[in-house]
C-alpha positions in Angstrom: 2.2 -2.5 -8.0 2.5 -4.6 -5.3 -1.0 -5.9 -3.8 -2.0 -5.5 -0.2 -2.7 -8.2 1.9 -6.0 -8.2 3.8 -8.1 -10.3 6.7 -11.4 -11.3 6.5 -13.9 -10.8 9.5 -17.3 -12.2 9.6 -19.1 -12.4 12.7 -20.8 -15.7 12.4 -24.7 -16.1 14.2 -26.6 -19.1 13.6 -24.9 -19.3 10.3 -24.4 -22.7 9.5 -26.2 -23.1 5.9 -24.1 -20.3 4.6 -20.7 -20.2 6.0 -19.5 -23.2 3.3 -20.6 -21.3 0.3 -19.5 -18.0 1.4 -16.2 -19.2 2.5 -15.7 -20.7 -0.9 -16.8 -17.5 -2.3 -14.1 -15.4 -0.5 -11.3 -18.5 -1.4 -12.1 -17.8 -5.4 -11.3 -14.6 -4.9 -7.7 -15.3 -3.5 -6.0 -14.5 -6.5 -5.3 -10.9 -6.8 -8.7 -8.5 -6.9 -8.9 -5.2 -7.4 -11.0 -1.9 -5.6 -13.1 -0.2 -6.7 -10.6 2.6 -7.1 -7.9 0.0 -8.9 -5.4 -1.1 -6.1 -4.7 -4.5 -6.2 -5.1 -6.7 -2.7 -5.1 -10.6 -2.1 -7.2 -12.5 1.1 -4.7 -13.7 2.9 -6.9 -15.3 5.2 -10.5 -15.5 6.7 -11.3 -15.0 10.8 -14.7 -16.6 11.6 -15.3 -15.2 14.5 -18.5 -17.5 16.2 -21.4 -16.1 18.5 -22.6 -18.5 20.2 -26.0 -19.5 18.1 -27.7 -22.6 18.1 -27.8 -23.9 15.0 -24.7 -25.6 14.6 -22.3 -23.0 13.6 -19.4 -24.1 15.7 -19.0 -27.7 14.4 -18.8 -26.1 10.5 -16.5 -23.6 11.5 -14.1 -26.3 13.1 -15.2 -28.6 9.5 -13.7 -25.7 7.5 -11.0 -25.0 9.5 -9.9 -28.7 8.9 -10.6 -28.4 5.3 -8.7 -25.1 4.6 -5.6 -25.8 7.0 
């Protein structure tokens, strides 16, 4: 069976200590993964979608964007 491709949304507040670890955490899984009911899907990519906080969220969303081109 062939796996489905899906997106990634994560809404992204004041953020900044976490986004690196779980964007890393979401990349591992980009080999095929399974549901919980069996079908097979792969991350095909990840939309950080940024609102605005004020610790410093924007500047490591641009880092990993650079990184993960």
């Amino acid at each position: 069976m062939t796996p489905h491709t899906i997106s990634v949304v994560i809404p992204v507040y004041n953020g900044q200590k976490t986004l690196p670890q779980l964007v890393d955490e979401i990349l591992s899984t980009s080999t095929v993964s399974y549901s919980p009911e069996g079908r097979p899907f792969i991350t095909n990519e990840i939309v950080l979608v940024y609102d605005h906080g004020s610790d410093g969220s924007e500047d490591t969303i641009r880092q990993l964007a650079r990184v993960h081109e």
